[in-house]
LODREN-921387 format. One record per atom (N, C-alpha, C): residue in three letters; x, z, y. Coordinates in pm, whole numbers, padded with zeros to 5 digits, always signed. Example, Ala and Ser with C-alpha at 12.3 -4.5 7.8 and 13.67 -1.06 7.14 Angstrom:
Ala+01319+00780-00569;Ala+01230+00780-00450;Ala+01320+00780-00330;Ser+01285+00708-00225;Ser+01367+00714-00106;Ser+01290+00787+00003;
This chain:
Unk-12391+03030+00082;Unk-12406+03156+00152;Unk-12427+03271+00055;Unk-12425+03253-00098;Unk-12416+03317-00159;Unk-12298+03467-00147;Unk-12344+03571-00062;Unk-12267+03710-00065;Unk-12200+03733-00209;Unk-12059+03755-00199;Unk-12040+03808-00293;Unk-12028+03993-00394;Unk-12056+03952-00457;Unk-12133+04114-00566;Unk-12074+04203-00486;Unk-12108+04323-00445;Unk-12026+04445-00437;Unk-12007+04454-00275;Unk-12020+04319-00230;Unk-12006+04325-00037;Unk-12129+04439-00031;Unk-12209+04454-00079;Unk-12297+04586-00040;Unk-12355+04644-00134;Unk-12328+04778-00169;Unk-12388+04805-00244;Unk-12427+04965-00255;Unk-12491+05023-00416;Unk-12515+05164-00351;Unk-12628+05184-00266;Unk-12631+05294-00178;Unk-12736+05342-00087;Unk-12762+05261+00026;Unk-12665+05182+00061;Unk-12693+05060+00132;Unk-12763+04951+00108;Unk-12819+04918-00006;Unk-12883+04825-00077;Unk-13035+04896+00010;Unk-13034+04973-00017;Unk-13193+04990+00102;Unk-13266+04962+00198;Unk-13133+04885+00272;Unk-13171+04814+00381;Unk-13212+04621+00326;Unk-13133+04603+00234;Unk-13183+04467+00221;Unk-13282+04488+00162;Unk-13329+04554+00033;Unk-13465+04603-00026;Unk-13594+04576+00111;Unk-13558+04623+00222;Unk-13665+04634+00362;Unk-13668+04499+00418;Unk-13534+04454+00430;Unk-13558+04301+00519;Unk-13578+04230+00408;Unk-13580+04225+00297;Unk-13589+04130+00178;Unk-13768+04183+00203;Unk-13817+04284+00161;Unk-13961+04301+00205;Unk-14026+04211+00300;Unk-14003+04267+00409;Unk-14032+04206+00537;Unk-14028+04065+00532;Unk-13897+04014+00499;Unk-13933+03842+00495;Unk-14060+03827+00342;Unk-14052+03828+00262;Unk-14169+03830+00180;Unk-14307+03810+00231;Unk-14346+03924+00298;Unk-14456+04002+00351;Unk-14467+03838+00470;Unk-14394+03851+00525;Unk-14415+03715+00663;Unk-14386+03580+00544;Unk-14359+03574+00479;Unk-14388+03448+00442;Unk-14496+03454+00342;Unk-14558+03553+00284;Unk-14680+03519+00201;Unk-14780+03492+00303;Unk-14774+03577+00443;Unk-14862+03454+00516;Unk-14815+03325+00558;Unk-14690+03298+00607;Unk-14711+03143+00616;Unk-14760+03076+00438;Unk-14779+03110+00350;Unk-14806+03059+00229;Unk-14940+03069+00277;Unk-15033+03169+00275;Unk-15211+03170+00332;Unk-15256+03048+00407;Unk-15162+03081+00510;Unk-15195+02978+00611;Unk-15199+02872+00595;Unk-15118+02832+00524;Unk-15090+02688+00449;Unk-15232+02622+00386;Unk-15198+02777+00265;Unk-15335+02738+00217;Unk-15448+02702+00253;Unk-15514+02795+00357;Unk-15603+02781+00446;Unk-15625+02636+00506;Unk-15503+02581+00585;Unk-15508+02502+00652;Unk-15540+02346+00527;Unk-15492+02369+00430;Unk-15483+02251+00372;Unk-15534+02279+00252;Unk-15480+02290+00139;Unk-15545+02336-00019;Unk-15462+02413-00090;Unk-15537+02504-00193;Unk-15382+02553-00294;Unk-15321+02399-00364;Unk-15397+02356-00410;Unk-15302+02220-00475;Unk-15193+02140-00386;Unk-15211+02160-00263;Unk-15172+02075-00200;Unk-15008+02191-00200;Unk-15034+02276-00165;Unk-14924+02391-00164;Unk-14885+02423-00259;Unk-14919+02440-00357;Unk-14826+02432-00485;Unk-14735+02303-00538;Unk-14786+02163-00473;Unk-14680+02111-00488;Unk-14605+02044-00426;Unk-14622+02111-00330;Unk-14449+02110-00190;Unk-14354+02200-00230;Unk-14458+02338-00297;Unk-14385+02484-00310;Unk-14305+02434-00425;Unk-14334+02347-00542;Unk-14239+02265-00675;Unk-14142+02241-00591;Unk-14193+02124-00497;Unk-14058+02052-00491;Unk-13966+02099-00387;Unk-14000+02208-00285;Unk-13911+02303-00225;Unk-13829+02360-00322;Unk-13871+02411-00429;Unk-13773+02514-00527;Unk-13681+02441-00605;Unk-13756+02252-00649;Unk-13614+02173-00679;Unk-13530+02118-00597;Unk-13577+02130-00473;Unk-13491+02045-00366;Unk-13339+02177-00344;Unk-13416+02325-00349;Unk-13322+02417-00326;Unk-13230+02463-00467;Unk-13289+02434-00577;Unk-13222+02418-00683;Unk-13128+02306-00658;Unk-13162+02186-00648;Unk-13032+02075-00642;Unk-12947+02132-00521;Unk-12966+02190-00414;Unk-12899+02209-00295;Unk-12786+02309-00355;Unk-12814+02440-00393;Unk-12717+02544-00473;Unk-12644+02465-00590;Unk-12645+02433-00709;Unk-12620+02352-00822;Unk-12575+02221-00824;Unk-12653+02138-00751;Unk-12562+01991-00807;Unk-12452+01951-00635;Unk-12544+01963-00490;Unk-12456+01967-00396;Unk-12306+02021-00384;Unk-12188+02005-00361;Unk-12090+02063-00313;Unk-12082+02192-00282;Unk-12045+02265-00336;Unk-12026+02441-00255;Unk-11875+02528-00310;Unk-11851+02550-00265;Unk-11775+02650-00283;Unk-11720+02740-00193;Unk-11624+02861-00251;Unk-11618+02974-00200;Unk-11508+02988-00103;Unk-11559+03063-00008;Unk-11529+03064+00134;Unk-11498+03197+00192;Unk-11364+03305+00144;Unk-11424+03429+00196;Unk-11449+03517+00102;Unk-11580+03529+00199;Unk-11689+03664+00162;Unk-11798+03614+00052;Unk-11806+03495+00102;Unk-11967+03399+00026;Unk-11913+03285-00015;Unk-12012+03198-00019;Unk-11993+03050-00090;Unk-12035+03002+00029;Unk-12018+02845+00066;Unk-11984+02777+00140;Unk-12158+02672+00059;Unk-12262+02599+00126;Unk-12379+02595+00036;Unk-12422+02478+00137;Unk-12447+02342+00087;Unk-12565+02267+00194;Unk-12723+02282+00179;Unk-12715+02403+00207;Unk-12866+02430+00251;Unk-12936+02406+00323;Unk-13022+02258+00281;Unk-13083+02232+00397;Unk-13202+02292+00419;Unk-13238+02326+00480;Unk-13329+02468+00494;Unk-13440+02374+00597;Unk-13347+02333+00717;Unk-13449+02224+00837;Unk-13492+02111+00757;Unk-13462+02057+00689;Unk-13527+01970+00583;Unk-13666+01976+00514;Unk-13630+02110+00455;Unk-13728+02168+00371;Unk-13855+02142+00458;Unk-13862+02236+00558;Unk-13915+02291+00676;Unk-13976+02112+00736;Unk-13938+02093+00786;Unk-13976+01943+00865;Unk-14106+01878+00750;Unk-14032+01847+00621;Unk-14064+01767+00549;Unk-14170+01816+00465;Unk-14164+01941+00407;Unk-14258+02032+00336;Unk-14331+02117+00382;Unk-14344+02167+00473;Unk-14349+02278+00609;Unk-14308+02420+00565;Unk-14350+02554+00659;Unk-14282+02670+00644;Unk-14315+02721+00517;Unk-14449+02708+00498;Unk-14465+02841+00344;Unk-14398+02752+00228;Unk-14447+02691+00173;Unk-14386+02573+00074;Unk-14204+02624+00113;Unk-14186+02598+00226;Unk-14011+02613+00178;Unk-13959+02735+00182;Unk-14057+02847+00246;Unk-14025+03005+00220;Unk-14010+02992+00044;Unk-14152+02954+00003;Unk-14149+03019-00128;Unk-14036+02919-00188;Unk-14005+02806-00151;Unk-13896+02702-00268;Unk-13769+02777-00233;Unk-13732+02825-00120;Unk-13569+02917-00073;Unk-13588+03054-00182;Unk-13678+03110-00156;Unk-13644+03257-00290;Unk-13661+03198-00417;Unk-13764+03107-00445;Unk-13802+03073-00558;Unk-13649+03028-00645;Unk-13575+02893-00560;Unk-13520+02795-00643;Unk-13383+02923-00613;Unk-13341+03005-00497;Unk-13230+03121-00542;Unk-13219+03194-00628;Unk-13393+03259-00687;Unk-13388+03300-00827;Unk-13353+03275-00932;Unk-13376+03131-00962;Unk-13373+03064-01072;Unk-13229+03038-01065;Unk-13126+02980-00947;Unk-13019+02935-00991;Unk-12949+03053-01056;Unk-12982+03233-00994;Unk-12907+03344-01041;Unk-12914+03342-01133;Unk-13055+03327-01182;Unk-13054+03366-01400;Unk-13009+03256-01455;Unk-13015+03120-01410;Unk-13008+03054-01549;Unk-12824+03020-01498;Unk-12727+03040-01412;Unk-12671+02999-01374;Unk-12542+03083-01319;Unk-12621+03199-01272;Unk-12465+03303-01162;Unk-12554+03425-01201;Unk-12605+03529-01290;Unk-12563+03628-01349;Unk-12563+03673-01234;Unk-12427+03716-01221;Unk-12358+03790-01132;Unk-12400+03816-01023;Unk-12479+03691-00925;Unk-12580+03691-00835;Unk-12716+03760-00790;Unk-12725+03804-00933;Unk-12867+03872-00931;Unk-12886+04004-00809;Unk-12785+04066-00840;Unk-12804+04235-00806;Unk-12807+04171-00593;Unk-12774+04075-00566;Unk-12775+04039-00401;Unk-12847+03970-00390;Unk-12948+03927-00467;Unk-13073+03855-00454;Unk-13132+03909-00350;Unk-13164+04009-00304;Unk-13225+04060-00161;Unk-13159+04029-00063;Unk-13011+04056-00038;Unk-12942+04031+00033;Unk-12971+03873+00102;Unk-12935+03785-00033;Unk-12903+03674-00035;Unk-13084+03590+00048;Unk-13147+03639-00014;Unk-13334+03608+00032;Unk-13353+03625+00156;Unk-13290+03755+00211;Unk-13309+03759+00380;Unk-13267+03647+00433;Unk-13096+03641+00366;Unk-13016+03550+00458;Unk-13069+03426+00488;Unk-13161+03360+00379;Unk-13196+03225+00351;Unk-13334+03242+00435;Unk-13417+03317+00427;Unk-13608+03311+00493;Unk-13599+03360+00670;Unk-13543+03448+00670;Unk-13551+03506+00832;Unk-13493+03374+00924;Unk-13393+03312+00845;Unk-13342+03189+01013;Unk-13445+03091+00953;Unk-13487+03056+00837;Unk-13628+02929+00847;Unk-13736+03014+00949;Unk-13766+03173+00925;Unk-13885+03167+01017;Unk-13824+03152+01149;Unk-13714+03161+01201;Unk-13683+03127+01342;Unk-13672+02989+01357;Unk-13628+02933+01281;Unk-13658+02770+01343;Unk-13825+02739+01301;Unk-13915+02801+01231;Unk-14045+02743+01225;Unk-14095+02770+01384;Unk-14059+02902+01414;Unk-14108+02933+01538;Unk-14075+02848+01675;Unk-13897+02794+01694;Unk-13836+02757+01708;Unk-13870+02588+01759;Unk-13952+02531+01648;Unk-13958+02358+01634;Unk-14114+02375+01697;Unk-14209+02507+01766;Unk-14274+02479+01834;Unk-14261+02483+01971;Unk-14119+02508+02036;Unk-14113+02465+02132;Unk-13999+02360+02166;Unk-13924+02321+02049;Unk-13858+02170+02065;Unk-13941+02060+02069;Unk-14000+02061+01932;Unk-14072+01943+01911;Unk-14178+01946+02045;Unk-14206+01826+02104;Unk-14331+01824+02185;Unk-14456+01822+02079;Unk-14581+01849+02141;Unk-14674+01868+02078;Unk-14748+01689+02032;Unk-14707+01629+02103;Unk-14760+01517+02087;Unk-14661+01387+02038;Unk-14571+01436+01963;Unk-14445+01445+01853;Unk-14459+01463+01719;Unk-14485+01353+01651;Unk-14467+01407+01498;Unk-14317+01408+01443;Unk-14291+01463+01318;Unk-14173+01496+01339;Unk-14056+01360+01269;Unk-14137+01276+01232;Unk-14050+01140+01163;Unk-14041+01098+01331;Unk-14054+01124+01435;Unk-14009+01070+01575;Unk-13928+01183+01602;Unk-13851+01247+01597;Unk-13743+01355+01662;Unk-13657+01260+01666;Unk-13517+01325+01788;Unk-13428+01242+01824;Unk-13365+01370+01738;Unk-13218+01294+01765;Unk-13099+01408+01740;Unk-13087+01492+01745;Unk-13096+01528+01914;Unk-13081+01641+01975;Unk-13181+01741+01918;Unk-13282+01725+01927;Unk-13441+01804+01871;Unk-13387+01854+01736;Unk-13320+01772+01612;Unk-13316+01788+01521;Unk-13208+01904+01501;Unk-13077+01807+01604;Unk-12985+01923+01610;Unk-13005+02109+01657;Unk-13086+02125+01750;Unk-13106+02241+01773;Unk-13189+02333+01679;Unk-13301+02226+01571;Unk-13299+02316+01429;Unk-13267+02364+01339;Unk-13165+02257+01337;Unk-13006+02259+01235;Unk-12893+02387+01301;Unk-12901+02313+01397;Unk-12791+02428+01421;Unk-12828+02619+01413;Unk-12955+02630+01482;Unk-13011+02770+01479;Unk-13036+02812+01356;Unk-13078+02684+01254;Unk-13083+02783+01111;Unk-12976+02805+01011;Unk-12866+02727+01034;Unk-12740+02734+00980;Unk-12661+02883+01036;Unk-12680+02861+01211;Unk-12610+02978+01250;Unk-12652+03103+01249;Unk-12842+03114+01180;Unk-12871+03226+01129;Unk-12838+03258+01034;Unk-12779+03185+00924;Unk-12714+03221+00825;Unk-12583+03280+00815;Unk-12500+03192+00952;Unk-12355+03255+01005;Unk-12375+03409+00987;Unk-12487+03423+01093;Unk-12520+03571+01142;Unk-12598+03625+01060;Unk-12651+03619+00995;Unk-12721+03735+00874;Unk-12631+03723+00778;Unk-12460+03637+00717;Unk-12367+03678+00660;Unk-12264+03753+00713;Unk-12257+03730+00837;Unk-12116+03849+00949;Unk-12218+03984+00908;Unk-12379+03978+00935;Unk-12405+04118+00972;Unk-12350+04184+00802;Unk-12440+04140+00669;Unk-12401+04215+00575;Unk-12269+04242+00525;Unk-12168+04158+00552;Unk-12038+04219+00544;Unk-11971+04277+00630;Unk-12009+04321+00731;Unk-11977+04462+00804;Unk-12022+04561+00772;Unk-12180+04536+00797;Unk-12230+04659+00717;Unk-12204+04745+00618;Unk-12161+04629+00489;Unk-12137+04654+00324;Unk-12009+04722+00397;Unk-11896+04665+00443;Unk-11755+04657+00424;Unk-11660+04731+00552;Unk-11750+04733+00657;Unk-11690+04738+00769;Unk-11614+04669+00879;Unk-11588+04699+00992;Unk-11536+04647+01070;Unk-11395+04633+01084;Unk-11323+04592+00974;Unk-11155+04655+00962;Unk-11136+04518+00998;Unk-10975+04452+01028;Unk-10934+04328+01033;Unk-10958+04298+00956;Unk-10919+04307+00818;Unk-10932+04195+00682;Unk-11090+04140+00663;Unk-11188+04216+00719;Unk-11321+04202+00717;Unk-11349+04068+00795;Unk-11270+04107+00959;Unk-11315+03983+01052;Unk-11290+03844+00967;Unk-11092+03866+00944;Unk-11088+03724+00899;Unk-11146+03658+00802;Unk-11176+03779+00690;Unk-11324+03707+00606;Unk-11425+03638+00677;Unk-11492+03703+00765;Unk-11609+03623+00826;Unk-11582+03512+00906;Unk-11441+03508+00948;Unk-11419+03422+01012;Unk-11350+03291+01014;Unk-11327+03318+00876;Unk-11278+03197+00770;Unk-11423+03124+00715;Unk-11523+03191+00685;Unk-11647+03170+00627;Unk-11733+03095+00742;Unk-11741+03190+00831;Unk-11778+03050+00932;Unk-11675+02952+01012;Unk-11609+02952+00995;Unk-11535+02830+01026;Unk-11554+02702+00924;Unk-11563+02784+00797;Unk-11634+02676+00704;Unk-11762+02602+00721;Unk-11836+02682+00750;Unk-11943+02671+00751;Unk-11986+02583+00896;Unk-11936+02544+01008;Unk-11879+02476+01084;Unk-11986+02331+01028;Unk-11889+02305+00900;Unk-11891+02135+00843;Unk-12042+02133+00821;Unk-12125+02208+00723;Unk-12256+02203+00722;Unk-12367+02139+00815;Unk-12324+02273+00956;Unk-12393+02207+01072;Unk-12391+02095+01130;Unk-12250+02102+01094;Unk-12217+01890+01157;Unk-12283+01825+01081;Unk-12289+01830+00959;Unk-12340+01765+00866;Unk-12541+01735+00816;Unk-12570+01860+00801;Unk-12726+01861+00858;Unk-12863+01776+00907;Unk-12787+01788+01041;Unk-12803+01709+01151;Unk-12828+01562+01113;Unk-12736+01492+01066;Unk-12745+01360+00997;Unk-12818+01378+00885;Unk-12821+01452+00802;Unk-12900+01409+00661;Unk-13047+01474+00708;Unk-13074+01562+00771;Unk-13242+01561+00798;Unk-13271+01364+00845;Unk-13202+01333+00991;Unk-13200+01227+01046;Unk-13295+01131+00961;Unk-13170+01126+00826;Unk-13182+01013+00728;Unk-13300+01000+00681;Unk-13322+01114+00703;Unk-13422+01185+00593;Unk-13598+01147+00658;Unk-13575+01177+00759;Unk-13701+01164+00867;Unk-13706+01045+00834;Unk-13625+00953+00872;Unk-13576+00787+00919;Unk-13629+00702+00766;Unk-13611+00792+00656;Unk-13684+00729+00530;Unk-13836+00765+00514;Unk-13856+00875+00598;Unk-14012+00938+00579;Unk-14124+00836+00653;Unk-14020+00794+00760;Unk-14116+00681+00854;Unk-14133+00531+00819;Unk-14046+00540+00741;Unk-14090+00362+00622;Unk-14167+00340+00511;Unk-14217+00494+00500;Unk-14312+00566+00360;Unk-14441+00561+00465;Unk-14509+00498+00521;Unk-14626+00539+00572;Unk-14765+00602+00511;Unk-14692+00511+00376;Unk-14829+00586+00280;Unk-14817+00703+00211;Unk-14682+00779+00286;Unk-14725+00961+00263;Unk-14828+01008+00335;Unk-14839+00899+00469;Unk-14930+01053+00564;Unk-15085+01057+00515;Unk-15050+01193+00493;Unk-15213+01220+00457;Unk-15177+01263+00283;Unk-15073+01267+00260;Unk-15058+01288+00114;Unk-15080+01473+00130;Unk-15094+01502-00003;Unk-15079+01622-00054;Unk-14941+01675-00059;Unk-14822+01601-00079;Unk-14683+01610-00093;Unk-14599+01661+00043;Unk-14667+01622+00157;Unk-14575+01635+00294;Unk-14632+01705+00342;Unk-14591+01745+00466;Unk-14563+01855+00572;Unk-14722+01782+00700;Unk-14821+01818+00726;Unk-14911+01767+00779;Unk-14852+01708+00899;Unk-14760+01788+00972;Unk-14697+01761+01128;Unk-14604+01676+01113;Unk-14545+01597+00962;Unk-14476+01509+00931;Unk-14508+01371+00992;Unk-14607+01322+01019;Unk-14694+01217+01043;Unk-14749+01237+01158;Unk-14814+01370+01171;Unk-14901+01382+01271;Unk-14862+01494+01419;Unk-14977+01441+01510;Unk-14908+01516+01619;Unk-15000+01685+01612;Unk-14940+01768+01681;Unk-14972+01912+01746;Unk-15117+01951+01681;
């Protein structure tokens, strides 16, 4: 989902500067909260392995360019399930930073851009998985469906916070649509895809019994409401 350079730029960059804010600002409290709820140690190292899980996701996963952006398996509902919200707020900007400098240059100057796109649909599915998940549901018990409707809403917030900045940047001309509409059509495969690898993912978390209660996982991983 990496935007490419120049889709916005100039005096328009002001607006991602604000929603790049804004998500910040809402995720240094889900980071508090975290804290609060559990320990800084305990949150600093989910927040590690959020930023390598999103480092391997950009870098060693499959991606390429699609369009307007890059084409990215970001598993974002992963993060989220397994690490919980602040931990994978801060590993999504954190591990996007790092891949720009040591890696795509070129990336840097849409780092705001690119930060909205990635934090605003995790806080909608954090919000989101409190009224899928039942409360008396931990989350290594989700079915499909449950899983699918996190997958899908945070993938297709990404659809939609990439259509919005390349209109914005670029406008509403034809050549614009079929950009976006080549890009999500790509982006299509992800969501299908998702879906199964959280699955897996849960489905290995529940044969690990001796995470729950670790410092490493997501508290609601194990446990109920």
């Amino acid at each position: 989902m990496h935007i490419e350079p120049g889709i916005v730029d100039g005096a328009k960059m002001a607006l991602a500067y604000t929603t790049a804010a804004g998500a910040t600002a809402y995720g240094a409290k889900l980071m508090v909260d975290d804290i609060k709820a559990r320990n800084a140690g305990s949150f600093a190292l989910r927040a590690v392995l959020a930023t390598v899980g999103t480092f391997v996701f950009f870098e060693v996963l499959p991606h390429f360019p699609v369009g307007v952006s890059e084409v990215h398996f970001i598993l974002g509902t992963t993060l989220l399930l397994i690490l919980g919200a602040g931990p994978a707020a801060f590993g999504l900007a954190a591990g996007l930073g790092l891949q720009g400098l040591l890696f795509a240059p070129s990336d840097v100057p849409m780092f705001f851009v690119n930060v909205t796109t990635l934090l605003v649909p995790l806080f909608a599915i954090h919000a989101l998985a409190k009224r899928v998940v039942p409360a008396d549901k931990a989350y290594v018990d989700m079915d499909y469906h449950e899983v699918l409707k996190l997958s899908a809403a945070y993938q297709g917030g990404v659809i939609a916070w990439v259509a919005f900045w390349v209109f914005y940047g670029q406008g509403a001309g034809a050549e614009t649509f079929a950009s976006v509409g080549t890009f999500a059509a790509a982006y299509l495969l992800v969501i299908l895809i998702e879906p199964v690898v959280d699955l897996a993912v849960l489905a290995t978390a529940k044969t690990l019994r001796g995470l729950e209660g670790s410092a490493a996982v997501e508290r609601r991983l194990y446990a109920r409401a």
